[in-house]
Structure formats: structure tokens, C-alpha cells
N, C-alpha and C positions, 0 to 999 in steps of 0.2 A: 279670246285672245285678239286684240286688236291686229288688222293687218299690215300695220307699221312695221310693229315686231318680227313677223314670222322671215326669217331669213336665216341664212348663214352671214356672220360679221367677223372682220379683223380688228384687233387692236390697232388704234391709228398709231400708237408711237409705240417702238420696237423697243422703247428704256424702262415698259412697266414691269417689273422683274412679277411683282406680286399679283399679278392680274393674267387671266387666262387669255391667249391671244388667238383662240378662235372662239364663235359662240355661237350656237347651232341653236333656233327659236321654232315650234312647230306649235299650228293652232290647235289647241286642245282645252278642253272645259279646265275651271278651276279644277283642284284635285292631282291632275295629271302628273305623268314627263313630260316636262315643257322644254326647258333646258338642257342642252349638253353644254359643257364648260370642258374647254383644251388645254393644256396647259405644259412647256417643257419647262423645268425651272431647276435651275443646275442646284445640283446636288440633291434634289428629291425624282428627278429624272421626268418620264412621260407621267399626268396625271390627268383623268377625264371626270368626269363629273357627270351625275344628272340633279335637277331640282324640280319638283312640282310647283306647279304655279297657285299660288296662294289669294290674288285677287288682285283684280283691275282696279286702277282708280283715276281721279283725275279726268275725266271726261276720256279715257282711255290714254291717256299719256302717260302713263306711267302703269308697270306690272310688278307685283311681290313673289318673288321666290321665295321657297322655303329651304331647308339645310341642303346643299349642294352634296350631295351622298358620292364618296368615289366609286366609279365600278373596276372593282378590285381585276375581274378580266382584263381589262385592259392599260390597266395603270401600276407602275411603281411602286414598289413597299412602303417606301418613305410619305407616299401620300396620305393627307388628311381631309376630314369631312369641312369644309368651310362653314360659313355662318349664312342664315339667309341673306337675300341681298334686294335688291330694287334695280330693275330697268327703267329709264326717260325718255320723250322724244328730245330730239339733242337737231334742231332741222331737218338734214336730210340723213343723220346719223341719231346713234342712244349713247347715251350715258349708264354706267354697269355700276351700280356703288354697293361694294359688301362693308364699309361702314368705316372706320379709323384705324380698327388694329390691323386694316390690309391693303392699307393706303388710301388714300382719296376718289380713289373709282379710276374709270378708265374710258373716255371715246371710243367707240366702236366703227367702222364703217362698213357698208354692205362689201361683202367679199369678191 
């Protein structure tokens, strides 16, 4: 895991309904929990997420998640498992993109 990544991040704009507005990154071998994903999203309530890290690429600018699993402890019924996604360096911030059907990704900045 590149050390870009490993941080706690917020969503820079507060309008992405479909995107998780916190994002908790910790260095761990491919394989792992790398990811925690936050997310209040009205009418499915609190949802958290974890995803193992699937592979570095990019000269390290860029990391793959795999399926973002909810952990049902701490989240909402209404909560679903998401799709894998991809992290960017984005400057001094990442780019979070789980793909089209969840909108166009989301800026992150260190929290």
C-alpha cells in the first residue's frame, strides 16, 4: 500500500449522496482489509463497509478494491454490498471511483 493512501479522508463536497463521506485507508499486503467506507445515506441510514485491496498499480498511483462487504454490526438493514472500486492520487488528495452505476467517483481530502 502506497503511503499516499493510508489516511483517514472526507468527501470534499457534501452533494455526493452516493459516495461514502468518510474513507479510512490502512497499509496492508494485497489480500487484506484495507478499506473502511462510511456512509449516512438517507433512507438506507448508517452504512460502513470494508474492502480488501486487490492490487497496486500505476507506479503506485492508483489501488484496486475488491467488493466493499457491509459489516452488518455496524450498519443499517437497508445496506448493500457495492461493487469493487479504484483509488487515484488526485495532488494532494485521491479520487474514489466505484464505476457509473454510482456516479462518477468522488474527491476525497485528508480529514
Amino acid at each position: 500500500m502506497p503511503q499516499h493512501f493510508v489516511g483517514t479522508w472526507s468527501d470534499a463536497s457534501p452533494y455526493d449522496v452516493l459516495q461514502p463521506h468518510t474513507v479510512v485507508i490502512r497499509r496492508v499486503p494485497p489480500g487484506q482489509s484495507a478499506v473502511t467506507l462510511i456512509a449516512d445515506v438517507q433512507g438506507s441510514g448508517h452504512c460502513e463497509y470494508t474492502a480488501k485491496l486487490s492490487s497496486v498499480s500505476e507506479g503506485g498511483k492508483r489501488i484496486d478494491v475488491g467488493t466493499a462487504v457491509v459489516d452488518k454490526a455496524r450498519s443499517g438493514a437497508m445496506c448493500r454490498d457495492t461493487d469493487p472500486s479504484f483509488f487515484t492520487v488526485a495532488g494532494s488528495g485521491i479520487l474514489h471511483d466505484v464505476g457509473p452505476a454510482h456516479g462518477s467517483g468522488c474527491r476525497c481530502n485528508r480529514a
